[in-house]
C-alpha positions in Angstrom: 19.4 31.4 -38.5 18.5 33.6 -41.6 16.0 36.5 -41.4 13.9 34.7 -43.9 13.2 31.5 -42.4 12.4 33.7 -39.0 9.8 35.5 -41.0 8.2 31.9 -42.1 8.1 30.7 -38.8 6.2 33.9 -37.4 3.9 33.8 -40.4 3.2 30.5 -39.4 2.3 31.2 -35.7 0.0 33.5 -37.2 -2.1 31.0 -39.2 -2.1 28.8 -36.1 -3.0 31.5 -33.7 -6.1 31.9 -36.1 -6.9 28.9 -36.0 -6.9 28.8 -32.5 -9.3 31.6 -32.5 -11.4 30.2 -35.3 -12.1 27.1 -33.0 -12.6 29.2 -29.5 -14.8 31.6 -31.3 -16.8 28.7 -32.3 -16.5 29.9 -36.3 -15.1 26.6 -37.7 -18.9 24.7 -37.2 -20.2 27.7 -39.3 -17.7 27.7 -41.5 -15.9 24.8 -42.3 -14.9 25.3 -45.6 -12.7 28.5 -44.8 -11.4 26.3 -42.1 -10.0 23.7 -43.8 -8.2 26.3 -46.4 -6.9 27.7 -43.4 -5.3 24.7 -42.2 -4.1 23.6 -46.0 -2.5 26.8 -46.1 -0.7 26.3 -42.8 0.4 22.8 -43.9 1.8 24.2 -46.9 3.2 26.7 -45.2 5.3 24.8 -42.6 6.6 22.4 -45.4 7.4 24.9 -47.8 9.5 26.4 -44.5 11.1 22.4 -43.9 12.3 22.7 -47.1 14.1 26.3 -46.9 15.5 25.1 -43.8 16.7 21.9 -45.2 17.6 24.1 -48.2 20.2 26.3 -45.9 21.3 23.3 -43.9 22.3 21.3 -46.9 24.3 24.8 -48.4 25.9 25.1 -44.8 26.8 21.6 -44.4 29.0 21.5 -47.9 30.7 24.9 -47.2 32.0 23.6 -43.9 35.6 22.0 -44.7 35.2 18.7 -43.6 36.2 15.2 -44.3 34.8 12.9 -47.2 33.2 10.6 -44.9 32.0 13.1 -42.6 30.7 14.8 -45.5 28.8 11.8 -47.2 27.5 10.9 -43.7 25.9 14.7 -43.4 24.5 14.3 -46.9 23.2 11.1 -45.6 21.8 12.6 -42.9 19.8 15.5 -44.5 18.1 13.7 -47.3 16.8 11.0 -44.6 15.5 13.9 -42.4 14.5 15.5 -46.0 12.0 12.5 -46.7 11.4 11.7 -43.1 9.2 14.9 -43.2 7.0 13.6 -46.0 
């Protein structure tokens, strides 16, 4: 798996563990509003990291030498995962 979609993930952790924190801290009931930007930002983040990793997928899936069929049925496959995610 590439570096870069490792780094995602881990700064994703991050925002969750936060999170986390934020709630057994008991800071979210004074402060929603940071909160919810909180979360938004790791929503964004784990879709914007679905999409790199579809991204790559997708580039490794049409390198590979493979059939037609096989080839339409991976294409298939990664645009119904792609908008599964939605």
């Amino acid at each position: 798996m590439p570096t870069d979609l490792i780094v995602r993930l881990n700064r994703i952790e991050g925002q969750v563990q936060a999170l986390r924190n934020a709630l057994e801290r008991g800071v979210t009931d004074t402060d929603c509003v940071r909160t919810l930007y909180q979360v938004k930002a790791a929503t964004n983040a784990l879709k914007r990291f679905g999409e790199a990793f579809t991204h790559e997928y997708a580039k490794r899936c049409l390198a590979e030498n493979t059939g037609r069929a096989r080839l339409a049925h991976r294409v298939d496959d990664i645009i119904s995962s792609a908008f599964a995610l939605s």
